[in-house]
C-alpha positions in Angstrom: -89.3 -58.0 -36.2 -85.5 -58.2 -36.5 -83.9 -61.2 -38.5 -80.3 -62.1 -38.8 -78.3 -63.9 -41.6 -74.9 -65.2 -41.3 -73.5 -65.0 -44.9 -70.0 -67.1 -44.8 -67.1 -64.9 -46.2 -65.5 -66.4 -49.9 -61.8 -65.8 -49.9 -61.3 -63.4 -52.1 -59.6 -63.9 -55.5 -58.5 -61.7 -58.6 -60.4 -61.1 -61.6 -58.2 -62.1 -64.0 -58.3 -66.0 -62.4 -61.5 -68.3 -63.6 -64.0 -68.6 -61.2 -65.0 -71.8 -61.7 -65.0 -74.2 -58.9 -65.0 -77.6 -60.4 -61.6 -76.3 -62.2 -58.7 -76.0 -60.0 -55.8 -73.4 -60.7 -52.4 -75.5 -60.3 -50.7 -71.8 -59.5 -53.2 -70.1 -57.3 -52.6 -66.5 -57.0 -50.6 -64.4 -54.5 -52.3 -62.4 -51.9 -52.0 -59.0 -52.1 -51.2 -59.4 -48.0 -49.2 -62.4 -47.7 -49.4 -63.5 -43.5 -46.1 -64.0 -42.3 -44.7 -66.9 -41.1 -44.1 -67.1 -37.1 -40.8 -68.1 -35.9 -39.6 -68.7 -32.3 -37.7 -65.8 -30.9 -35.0 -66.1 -29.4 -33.4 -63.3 -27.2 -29.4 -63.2 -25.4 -27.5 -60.3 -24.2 -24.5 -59.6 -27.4 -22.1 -57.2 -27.1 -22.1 -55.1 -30.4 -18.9 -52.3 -30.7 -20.2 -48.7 -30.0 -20.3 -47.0 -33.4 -19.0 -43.8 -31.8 -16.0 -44.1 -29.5 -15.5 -42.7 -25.9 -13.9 -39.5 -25.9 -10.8 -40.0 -23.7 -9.9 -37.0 -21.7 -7.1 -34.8 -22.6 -3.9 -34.8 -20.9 -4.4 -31.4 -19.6 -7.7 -31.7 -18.7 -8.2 -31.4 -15.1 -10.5 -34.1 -13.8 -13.7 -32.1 -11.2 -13.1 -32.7 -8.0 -15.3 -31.5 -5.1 -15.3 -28.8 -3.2 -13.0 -28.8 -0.2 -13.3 -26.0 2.3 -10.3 -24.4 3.1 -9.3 -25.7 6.8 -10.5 -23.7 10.1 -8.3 -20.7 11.6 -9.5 -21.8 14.8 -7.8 -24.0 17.1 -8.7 -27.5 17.4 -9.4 -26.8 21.0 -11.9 -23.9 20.4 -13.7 -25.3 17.6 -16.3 -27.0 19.7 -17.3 -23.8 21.6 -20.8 -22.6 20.7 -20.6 -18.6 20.5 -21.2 -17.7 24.8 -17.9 -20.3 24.9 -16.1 -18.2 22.4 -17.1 -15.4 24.3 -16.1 -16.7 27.5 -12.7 -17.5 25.9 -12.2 -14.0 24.8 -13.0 -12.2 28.2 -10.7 -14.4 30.3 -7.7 -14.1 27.7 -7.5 -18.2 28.5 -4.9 -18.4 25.5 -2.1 -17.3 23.8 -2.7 -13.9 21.1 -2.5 -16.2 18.0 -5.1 -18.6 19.5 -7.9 -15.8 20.3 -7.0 -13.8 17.3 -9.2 -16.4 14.8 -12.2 -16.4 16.9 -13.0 -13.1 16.5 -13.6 -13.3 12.9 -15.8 -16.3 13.6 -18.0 -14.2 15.9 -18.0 -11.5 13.4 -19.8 -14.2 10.7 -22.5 -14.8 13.4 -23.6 -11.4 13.3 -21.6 -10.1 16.5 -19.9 -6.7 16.0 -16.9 -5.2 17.1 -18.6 -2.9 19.9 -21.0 -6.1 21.1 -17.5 -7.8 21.5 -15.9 -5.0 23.5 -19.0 -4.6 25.3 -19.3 -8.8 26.2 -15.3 -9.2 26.6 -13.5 -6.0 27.4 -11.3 -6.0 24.4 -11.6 -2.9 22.6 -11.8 -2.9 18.6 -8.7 -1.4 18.4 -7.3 -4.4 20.0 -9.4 -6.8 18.1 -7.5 -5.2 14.8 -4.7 -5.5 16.1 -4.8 -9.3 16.8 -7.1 -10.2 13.6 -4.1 -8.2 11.6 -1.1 -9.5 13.5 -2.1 -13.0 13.4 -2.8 -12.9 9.7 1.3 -11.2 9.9 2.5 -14.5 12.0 1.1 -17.0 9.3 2.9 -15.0 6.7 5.9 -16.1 8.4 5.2 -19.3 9.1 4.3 -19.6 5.4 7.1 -18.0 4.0 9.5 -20.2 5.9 10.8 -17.4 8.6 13.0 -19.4 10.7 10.6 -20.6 14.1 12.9 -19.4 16.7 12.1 -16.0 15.5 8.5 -16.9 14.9 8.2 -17.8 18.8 9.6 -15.0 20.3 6.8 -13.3 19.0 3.9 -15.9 20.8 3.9 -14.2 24.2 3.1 -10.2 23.6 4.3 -9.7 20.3 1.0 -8.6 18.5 1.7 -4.9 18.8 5.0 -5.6 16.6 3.8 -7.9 14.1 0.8 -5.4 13.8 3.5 -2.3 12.3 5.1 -4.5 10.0 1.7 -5.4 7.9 2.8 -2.9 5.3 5.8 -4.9 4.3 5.8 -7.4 1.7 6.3 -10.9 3.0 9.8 -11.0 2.2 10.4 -7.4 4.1 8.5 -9.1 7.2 11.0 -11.9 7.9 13.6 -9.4 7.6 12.3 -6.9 9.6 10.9 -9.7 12.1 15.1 -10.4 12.3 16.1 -7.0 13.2 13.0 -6.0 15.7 14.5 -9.4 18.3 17.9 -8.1 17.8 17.2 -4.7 18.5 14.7 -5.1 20.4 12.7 -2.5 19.2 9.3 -1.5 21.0 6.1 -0.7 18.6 7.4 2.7 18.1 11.0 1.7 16.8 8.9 -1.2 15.1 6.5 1.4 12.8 9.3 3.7 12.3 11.3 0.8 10.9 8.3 -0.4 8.5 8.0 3.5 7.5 11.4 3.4 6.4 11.8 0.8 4.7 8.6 1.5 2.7 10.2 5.2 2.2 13.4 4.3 1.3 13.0 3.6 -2.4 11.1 7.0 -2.8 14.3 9.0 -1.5 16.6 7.6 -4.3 18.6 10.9 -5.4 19.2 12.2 -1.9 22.0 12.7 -0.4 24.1 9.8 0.7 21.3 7.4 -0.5 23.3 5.2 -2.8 25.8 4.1 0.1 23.1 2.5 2.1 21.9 -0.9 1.3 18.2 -1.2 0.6 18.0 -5.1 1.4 19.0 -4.7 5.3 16.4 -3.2 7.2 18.7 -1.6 9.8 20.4 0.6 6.8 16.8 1.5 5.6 16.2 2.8 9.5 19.6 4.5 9.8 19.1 6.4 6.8 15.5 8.1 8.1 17.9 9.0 10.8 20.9 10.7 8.6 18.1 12.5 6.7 16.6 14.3 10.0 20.1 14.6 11.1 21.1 16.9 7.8 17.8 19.1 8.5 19.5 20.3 11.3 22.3 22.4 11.7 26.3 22.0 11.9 26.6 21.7 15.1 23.6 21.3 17.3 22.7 18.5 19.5 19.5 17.1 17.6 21.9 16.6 14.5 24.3 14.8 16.4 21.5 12.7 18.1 19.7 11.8 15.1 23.4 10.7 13.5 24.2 8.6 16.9 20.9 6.7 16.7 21.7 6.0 12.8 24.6 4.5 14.3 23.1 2.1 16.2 20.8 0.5 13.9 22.9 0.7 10.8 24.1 -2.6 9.2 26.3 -2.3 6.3 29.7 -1.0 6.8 29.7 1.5 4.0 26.3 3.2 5.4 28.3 3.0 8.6 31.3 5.1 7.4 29.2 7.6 5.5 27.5 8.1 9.2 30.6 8.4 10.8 31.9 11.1 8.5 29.0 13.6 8.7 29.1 13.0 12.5 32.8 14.2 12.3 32.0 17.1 10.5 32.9 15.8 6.9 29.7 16.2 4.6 31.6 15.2 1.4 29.7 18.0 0.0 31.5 19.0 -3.2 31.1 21.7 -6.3 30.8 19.0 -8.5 27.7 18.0 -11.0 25.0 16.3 -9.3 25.7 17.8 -5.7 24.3 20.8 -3.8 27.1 23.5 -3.3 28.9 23.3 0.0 27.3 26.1 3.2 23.7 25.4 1.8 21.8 25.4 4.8 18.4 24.9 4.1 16.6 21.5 4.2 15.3 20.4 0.6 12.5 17.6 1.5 9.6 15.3 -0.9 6.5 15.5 0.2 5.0 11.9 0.7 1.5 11.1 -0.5 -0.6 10.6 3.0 2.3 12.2 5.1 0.0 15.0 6.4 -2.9 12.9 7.0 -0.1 11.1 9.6 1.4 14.1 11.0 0.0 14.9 14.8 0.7 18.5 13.8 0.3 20.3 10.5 0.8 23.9 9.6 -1.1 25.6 7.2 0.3 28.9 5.2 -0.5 31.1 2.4 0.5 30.3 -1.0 1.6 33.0 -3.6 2.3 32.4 -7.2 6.3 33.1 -8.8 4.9 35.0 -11.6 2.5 37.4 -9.4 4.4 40.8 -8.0 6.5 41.4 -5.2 4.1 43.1 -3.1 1.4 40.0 -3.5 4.0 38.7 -1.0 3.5 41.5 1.6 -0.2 41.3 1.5 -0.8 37.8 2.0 -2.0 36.8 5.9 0.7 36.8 8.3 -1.1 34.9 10.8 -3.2 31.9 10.6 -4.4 30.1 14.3 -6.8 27.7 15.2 -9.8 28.5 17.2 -12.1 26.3 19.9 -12.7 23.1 20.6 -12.6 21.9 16.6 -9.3 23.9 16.1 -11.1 26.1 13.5 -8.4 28.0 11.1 -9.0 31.4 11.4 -7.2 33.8 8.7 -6.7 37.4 9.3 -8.3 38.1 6.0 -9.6 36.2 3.1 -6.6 34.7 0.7 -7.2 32.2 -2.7 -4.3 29.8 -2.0 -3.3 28.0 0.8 -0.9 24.7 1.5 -0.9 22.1 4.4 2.5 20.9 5.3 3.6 18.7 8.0 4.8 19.8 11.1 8.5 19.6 10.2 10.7 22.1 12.2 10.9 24.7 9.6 7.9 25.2 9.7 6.5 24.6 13.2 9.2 27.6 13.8 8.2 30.0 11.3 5.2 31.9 14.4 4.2 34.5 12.5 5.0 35.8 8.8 5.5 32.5 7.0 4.8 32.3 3.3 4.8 30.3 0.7 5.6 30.6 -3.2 4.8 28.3 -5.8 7.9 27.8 -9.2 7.1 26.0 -11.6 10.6 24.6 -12.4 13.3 23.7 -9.5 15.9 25.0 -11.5 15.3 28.5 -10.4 17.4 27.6 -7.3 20.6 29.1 -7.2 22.6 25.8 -7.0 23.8 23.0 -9.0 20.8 20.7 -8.4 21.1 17.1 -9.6 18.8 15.5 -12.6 16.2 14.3 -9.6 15.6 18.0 -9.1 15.0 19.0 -12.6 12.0 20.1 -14.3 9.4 19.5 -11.4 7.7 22.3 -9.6 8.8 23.2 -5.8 7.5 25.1 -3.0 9.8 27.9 -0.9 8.5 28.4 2.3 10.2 31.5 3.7 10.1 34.1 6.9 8.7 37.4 6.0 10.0 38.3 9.3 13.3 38.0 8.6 13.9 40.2 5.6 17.4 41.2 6.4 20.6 39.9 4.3 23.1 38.5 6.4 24.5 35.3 5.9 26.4 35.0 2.4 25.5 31.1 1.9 22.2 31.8 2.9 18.5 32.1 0.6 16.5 34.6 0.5 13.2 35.6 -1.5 14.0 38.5 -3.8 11.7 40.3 -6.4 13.0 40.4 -10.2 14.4 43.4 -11.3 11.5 45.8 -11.5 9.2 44.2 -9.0 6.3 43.4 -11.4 8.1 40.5 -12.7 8.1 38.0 -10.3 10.2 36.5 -7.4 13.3 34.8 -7.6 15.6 32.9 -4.8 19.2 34.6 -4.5 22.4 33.8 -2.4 23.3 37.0 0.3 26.3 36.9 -1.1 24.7 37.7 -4.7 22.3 40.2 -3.1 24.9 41.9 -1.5 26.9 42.4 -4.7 24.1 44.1 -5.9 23.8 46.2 -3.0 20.2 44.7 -2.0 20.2 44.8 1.9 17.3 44.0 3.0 14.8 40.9 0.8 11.2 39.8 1.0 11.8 36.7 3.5 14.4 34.5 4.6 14.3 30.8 2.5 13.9 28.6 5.4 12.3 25.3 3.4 12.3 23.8 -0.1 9.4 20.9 -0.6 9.4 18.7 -3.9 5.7 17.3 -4.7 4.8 13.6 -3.9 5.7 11.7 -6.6 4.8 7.8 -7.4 7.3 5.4 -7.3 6.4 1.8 -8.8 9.6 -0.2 -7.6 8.4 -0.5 -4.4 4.6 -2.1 -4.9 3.3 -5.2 -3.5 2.3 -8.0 -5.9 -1.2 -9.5 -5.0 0.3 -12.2 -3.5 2.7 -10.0 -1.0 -0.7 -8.9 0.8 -2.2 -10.4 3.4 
């Protein structure tokens, strides 16, 4: 059987105090765990200083703001079309160029592509460049404050001009934007005025270069022309037509009278240093990068070293054609060198017998060539056919005395001295290699 007992608890005091309890201590001892006293709490809302202040922001410190997206392309009025409206928009042409140009783009980004377009609307991809590319053209212009007047007259059929001036810089553009109106210049006359003015800084050193004025697009046209006109000769009618269309785009008046004196006859062609003797009749061009990828018509011929022997000349092919529907080349007999050139008349003239030796140094030409010629390598393209000596101020490919030490380019006049009658080709061409030229690159910001 269980029993409880209560025993009541004593309070507990220290063994150094008596424990009597008829004798009271008048200073009763501490407790070890004195109970605090309770006080009322109180609680209110104080405003203590923050021990570490706020960083203020710095005065260059940008403060974030959100994202913005850049504002449509596409007119306000097209903007609620689904795609099937956009569509519809495009096959019906129910706009100006400008307008429909954006909304390609915006099909494009819903997974349409360029043949679905053509195939939905009718407008070929071709022409859906063209508009995506002129438009972008147009709002360069209106960006770069082109004056409006000029800016409309482009609203209403002008996307195939805008489209051959997307090369330019957007300073060139407005320029060149000025001069197509008053000209009024058709695509063709608008891409061979972008192509010269994008050429122009590559010819410095030619002939007559320094007296046209880079910053008027009309000089940068007329001088393409007084190039094509010196290729030719003194007098034939292409010269003088090439000279009379120089006339009627050129701007500045001194490019006007240096025009007007080569069409009368006076070259200004002197002995002095720096120009090319006076009778020199055959055409010294540069070879521009990408210039045979854009020629219609290129010619291909066999390329013999200076250094190699005279009858190395002889023995290359004489006759290289193109066969079937691919335009094969087909070569005579096997050869290690060959050279694509444009289709310049020269050339495209040579039929059969054309060659072509590479020097290594153009001042192996019998001339006084000018610093721009100096110490960069050349190729002489001459007619194996025509090996007779003739014409005193003419060129003509001659072996070095003894015939094993290479060829050399002589005068008649010099050959005939010598009593040499008869030389390995006529010189009809001289081409200088492509060469970069950094004064005429586009900053970033120029492209569009």
């Amino acid at each position: 059987m269980l029993s409880l007992t209560s025993n009541t608890l004593k309070p507990f005091f220290s063994p150094f105090t008596s424990t009597s309890t008829t004798t009271l201590n008048p200073h009763p001892p501490h407790l070890l765990y004195p109970k605090p006293s309770l006080k009322p709490i109180s609680a209110s809302i104080q405003n203590f200083p923050s021990s570490t202040p706020k960083p203020k922001p710095k005065p260059n410190q940008q403060v974030y703001q959100p994202f913005r997206p850049p504002p449509s392309p596409i007119p306000e009025k097209y903007r609620s079309l689904d795609a099937n409206g956009r569509l519809e928009i495009l096959a019906n042409r129910l706009g100006l160029w400008y307008e429909l140009a954006p909304l390609i783009p915006s099909l494009l980004q819903q997974g349409f592509t360029p043949p679905t377009i053509e195939e939905i609307t009718g407008m070929s991809s071709v022409e859906q460049n063209r508009l995506v590319v002129a438009a972008k053209v147009r709002d360069s212009l209106i960006h770069s404050k082109t004056d409006p007047e000029i800016v409309a007259e482009f609203d209403t059929g002008g996307s195939e001009l805008l489209y051959e001036i997307r090369l330019l810089s957007v300073q060139q553009r407005a320029a060149a934007a000025r001069f197509i109106l008053e000209k009024k210049l058709d695509a063709k006359g608008a891409e061979d005025l972008a192509r010269a003015t994008k050429d122009f800084p590559r010819r410095r050193g030619d002939k007559g270069w320094e007296s046209f004025d880079y910053t008027h697009p009309g000089d940068c046209l007329a001088f393409m022309y007084y190039r094509q006109a010196r290729e030719h000769k003194n007098p034939s009618e292409p010269r003088t037509s090439a000279l009379e269309e120089a006339l009627k785009v050129v701007e500045s008046e001194k490019a006007r009278n240096v025009i007007l004196k080569e069409l009368g006859g006076e070259s200004g062609e002197s002995e002095e240093e720096g120009d090319v003797v006076a009778g020199v009749k055959v055409p010294v061009v540069r070879l521009q990068f990408g210039e045979v990828a854009e020629s219609s018509r290129v010619v291909i011929l066999p390329v013999c070293k200076a250094e190699e022997k005279d009858k190395e000349v002889m023995e290359a092919p004489w006759e290289c054609e193109s066969e079937g529907e691919f335009g094969v080349v087909v070569a005579e007999k096997g050869w290690k060198r060959w050279v694509v050139l444009p289709g310049w008349e020269p050339v495209v003239g040579l039929g059969k017998g054309g060659v072509v030796v590479s020097f290594s140094d153009a001042r192996v030409l019998p001339w006084k060539v000018n610093r721009w010629y100096k110490e960069e390598p050349i190729l002489v393209v001459a007619d194996r056919s025509k090996k007779d000596v003739e014409a005193d101020d003419g060129f003509y490919l001659a072996a070095m005395d003894g015939g094993d030490m290479g060829f050399k380019v002589e005068r008649g006049s010099a050959l005939k001295e010598a009593g040499v009658t008869e030389s390995l080709g006529t010189v009809v061409l001289i081409v200088r290699p492509p060469k970069d030229e950094t004064e005429n690159e586009l900053a970033d910001e120029d492209w569009e």
